[in-house]
C-alpha positions as CSV (number, residue, x, y, z in Angstrom):
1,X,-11.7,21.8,80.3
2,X,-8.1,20.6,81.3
3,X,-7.9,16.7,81.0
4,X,-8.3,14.6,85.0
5,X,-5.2,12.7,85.6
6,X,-5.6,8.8,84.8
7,X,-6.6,6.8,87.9
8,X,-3.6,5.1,87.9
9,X,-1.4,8.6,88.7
10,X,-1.3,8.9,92.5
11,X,-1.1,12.4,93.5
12,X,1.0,13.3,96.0
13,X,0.8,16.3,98.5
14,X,3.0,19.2,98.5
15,X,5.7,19.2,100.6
16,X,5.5,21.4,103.6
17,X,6.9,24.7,103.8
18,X,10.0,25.3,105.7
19,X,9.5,27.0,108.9
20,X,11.0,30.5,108.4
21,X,12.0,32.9,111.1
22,X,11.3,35.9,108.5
23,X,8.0,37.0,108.1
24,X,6.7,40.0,105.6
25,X,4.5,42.9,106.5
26,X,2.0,44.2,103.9
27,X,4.3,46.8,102.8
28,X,6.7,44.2,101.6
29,X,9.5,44.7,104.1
30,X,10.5,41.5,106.1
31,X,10.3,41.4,110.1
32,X,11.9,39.0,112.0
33,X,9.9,36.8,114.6
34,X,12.5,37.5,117.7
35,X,11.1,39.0,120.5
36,X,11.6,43.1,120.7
37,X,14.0,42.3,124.2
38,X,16.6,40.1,122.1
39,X,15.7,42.9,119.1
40,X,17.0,45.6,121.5
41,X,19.4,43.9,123.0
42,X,21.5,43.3,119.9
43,X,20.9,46.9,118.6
44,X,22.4,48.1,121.6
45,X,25.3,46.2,121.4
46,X,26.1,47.4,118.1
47,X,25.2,50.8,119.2
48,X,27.6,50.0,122.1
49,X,30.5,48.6,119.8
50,X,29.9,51.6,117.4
51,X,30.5,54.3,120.2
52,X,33.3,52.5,121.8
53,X,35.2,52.1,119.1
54,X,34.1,54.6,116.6
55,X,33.0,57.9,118.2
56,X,34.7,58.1,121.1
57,X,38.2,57.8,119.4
58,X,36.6,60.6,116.7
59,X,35.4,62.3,119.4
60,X,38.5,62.7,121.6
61,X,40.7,63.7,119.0
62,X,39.0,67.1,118.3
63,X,38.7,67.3,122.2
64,X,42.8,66.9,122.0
65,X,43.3,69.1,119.5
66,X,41.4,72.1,120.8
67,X,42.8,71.1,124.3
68,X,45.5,74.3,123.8
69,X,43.1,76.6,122.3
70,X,41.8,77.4,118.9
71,X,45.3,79.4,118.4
72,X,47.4,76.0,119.1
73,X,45.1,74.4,116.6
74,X,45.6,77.2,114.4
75,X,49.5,77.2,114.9
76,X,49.8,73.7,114.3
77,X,48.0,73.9,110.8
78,X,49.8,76.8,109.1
79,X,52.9,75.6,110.7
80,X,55.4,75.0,107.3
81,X,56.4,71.8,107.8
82,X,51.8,70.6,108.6
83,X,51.8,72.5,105.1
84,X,54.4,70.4,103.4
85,X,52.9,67.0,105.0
86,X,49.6,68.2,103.7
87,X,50.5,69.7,100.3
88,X,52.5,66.1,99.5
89,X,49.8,64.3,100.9
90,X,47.2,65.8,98.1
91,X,49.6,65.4,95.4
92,X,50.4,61.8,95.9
93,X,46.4,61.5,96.2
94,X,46.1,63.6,93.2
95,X,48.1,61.2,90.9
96,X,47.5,57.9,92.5
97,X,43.6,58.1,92.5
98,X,43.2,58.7,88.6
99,X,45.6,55.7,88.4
100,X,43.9,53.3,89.9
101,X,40.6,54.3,88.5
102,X,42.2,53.6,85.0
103,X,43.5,50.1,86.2
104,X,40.4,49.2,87.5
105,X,38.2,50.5,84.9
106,X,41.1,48.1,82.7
107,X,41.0,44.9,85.4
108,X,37.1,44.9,85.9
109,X,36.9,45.1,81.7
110,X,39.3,42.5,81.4
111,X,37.8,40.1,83.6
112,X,34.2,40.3,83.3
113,X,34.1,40.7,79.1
114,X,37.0,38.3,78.4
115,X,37.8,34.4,78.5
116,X,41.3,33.5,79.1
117,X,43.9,31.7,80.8
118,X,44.8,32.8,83.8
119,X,41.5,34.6,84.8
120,X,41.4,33.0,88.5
121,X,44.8,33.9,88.8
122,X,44.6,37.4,88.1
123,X,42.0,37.9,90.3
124,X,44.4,36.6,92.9
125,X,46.9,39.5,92.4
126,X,44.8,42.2,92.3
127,X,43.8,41.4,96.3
128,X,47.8,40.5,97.0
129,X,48.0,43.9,98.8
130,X,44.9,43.2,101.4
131,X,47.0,40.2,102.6
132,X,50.6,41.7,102.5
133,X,51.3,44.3,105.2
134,X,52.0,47.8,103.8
135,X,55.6,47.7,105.9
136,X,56.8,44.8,104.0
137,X,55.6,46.0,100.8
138,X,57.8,49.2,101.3
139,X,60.9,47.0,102.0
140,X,60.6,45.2,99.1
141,X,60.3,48.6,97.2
142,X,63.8,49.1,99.2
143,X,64.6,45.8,97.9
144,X,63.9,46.6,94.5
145,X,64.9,50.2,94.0
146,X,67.1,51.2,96.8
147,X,70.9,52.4,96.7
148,X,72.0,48.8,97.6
149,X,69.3,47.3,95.3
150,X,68.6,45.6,92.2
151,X,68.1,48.5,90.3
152,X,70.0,51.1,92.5
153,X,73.1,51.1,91.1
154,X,71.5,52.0,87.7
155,X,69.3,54.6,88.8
156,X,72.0,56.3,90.9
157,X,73.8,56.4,87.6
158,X,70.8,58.3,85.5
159,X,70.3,60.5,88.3
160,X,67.0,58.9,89.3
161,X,66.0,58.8,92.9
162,X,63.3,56.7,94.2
163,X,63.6,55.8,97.6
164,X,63.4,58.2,100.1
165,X,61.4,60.9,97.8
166,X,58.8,61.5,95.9
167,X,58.7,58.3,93.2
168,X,59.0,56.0,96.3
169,X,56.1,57.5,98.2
170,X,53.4,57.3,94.8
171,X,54.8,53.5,94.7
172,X,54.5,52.7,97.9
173,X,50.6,54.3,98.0
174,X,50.0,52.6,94.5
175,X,50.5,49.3,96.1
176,X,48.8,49.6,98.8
177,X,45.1,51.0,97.1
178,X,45.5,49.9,93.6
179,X,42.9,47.0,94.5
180,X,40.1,49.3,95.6
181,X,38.5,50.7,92.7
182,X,38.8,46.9,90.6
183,X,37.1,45.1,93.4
184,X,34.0,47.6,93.5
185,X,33.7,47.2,89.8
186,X,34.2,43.6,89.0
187,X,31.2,42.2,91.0
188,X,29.4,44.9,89.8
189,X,30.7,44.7,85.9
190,X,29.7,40.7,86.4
191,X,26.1,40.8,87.9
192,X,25.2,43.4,85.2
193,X,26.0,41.0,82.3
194,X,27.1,41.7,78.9
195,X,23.5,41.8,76.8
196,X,23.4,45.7,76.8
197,X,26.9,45.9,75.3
198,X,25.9,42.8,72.3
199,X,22.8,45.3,71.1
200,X,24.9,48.0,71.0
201,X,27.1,46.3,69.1
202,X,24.2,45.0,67.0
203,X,22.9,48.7,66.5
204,X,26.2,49.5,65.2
205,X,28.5,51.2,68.5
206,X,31.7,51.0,67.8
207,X,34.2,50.5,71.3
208,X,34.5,53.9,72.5
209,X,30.8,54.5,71.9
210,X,30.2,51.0,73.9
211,X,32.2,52.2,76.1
212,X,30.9,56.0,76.8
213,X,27.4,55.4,76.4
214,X,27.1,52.1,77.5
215,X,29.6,50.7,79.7
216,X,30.6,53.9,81.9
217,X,26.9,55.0,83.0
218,X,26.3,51.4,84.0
219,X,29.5,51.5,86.1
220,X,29.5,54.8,87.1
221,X,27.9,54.2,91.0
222,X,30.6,51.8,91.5
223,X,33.6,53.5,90.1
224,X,32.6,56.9,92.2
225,X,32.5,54.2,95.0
226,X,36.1,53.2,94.6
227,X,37.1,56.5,93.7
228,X,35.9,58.0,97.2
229,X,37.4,54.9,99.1
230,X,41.1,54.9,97.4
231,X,41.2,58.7,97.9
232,X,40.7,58.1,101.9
233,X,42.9,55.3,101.8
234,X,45.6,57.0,99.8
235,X,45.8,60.0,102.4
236,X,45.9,58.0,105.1
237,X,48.8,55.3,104.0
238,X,51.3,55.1,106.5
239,X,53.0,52.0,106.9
240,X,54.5,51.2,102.9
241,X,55.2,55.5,102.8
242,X,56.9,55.3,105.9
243,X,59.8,52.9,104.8
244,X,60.1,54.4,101.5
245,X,59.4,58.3,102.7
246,X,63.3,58.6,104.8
247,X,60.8,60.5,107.5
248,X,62.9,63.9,106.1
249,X,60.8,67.0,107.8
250,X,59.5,69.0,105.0
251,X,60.3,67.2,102.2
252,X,59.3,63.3,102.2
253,X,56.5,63.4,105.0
254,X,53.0,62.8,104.7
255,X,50.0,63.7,106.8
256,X,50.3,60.2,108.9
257,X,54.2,60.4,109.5
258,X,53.9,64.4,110.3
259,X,51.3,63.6,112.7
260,X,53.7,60.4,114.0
261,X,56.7,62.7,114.4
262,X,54.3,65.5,116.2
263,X,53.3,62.9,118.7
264,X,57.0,61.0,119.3
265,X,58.1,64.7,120.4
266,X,54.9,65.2,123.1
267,X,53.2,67.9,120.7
268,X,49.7,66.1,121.5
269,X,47.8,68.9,120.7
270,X,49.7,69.7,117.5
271,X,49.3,65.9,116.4
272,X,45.7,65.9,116.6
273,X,45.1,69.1,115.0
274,X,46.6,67.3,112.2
275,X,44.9,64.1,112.5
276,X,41.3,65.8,112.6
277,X,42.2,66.8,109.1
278,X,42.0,62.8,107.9
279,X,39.0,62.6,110.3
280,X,37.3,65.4,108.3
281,X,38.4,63.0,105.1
282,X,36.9,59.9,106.8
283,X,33.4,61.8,106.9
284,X,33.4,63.5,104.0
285,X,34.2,60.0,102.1
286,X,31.1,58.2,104.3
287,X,28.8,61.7,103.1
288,X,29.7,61.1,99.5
289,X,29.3,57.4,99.6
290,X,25.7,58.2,101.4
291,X,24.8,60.6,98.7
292,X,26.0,58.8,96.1
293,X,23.5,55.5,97.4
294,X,20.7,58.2,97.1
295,X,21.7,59.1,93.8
296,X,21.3,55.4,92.5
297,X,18.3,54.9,94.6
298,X,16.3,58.0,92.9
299,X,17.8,56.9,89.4
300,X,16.7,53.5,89.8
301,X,13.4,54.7,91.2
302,X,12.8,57.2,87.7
303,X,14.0,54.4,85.5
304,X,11.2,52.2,86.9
């Protein structure tokens, strides 16, 4: 028996529900209460927007590039100085990717497990490079490390050359994709909390093994994530590289500023044989990111 209010509680209705244009099915998923016209309309014009702007550019540059014939395609790859565009382009990918995983693995740590001054700020820098253009970020690498620059002269004196090779082309990429891998991870790191890492700690873990058997398998999903995306990005830089690259044929050009000096002489066909090799980047990165969704999806599924 559960005690009747005393008469002199008045009881007072529930307020009314707010009217909701989402309604949910009986397997759980919501449908909206639009009409299927306005439904179809508004697929259509993202299907519209997506094949405007999306496959038909994708599209025509294959149709370009095969334009010639499969032995102007051919040509235009094996050609030495496409080799020496591609061959620097997956080196400077090679060492700028396992840097920026380690930074963000190192951000994301720092700013979801630790309390300190300057948080917000930090934060801040890390997305400096989404708001600065690539083009002025290589000048100020000019700025910085060029013949005529602060540390020029002393560089000029060890024998160190920066600007216009190599060292300037892994800065100038570092800057401009350093942010990718932190910013998958921190929103990640910070809705999964910090209670599985205290009961490790309880049980005994020392760091690394917090780290290893904790830590990394619950960020895993969203460090391949950035991993895929800052590989893409890296191979496709062109604005910071081409300041700090000289443009030198052969030695200091990428992928993106072989393909620009390919098209600036009217070898169309030989530019987009080159560009469908970053295309063929841009899908494998979408596959892997797919793949990588049904991965989580089936390990959440078995964990349940």
């Amino acid at each position: 028996m559960y005690p009747t209010p005393p008469d002199s509680v008045t009881l007072t209705a529930a307020p009314a529900p707010v009217p909701n244009t989402k309604q949910s099915n009986h397997s759980g998923h919501a449908v909206t209460t639009e009409s299927l016209r306005v439904q179809h309309i508004l697929i259509g014009i993202v299907l519209l927007f997506i094949t405007l702007v999306l496959l038909l550019p994708l599209v025509s540059i294959f149709v370009q590039a095969f334009k010639r014939g499969a032995d102007v395609f051919v040509a235009a790859l094996t050609d030495p100085d496409a080799w020496s565009a591609i061959r620097l382009t997956l080196l400077t990918a090679l060492v700028v990717v396992p840097l920026n995983a380690l930074f963000g693995v190192a951000a994301a740590w720092c700013i979801t497990k630790f309390t300190f001054r300057g948080k917000q700020l930090l934060i801040s820098l890390i997305d400096v490079p989404f708001s600065v253009s690539p083009v002025i970020a290589g000048f100020v690498f000019v700025l910085l490390f060029g013949a005529h620059g602060w540390f020029g002269t002393w560089l000029s004196e060890q024998g160190i050359s920066i600007i216009f090779s190599w060292p300037g082309i892994i800065l100038g990429t570092l800057f401009v994709t350093f942010p990718f891998v932190a910013r998958e991870l921190i929103p990640l790191m910070q809705s999964q909390g910090i209670q599985e890492e205290e009961a490790a700690i309880t049980l005994g873990a020392n760091g690394w093994k917090l780290f290893w058997r904790v830590a990394l398998p619950n960020m895993k999903w969203g460090l391949l994530y950035g991993i895929v995306i800052c590989n893409a990005r890296a191979m496709g830089e062109f604005g910071a590289v081409s300041v700090v690259s000289g443009h030198i044929r052969g030695e200091t050009n990428t992928m993106p500023l072989h393909i620009e000096i390919l098209y600036n002489e009217y070898q169309f066909s030989a530019a987009f044989a080159v560009a469908t090799l970053l295309v063929l980047v841009a899908c494998a990165t979408l596959i892997l990111q797919h793949w990588f969704d049904l991965l989580r999806q089936r390990q959440q599924q078995d964990a349940r």
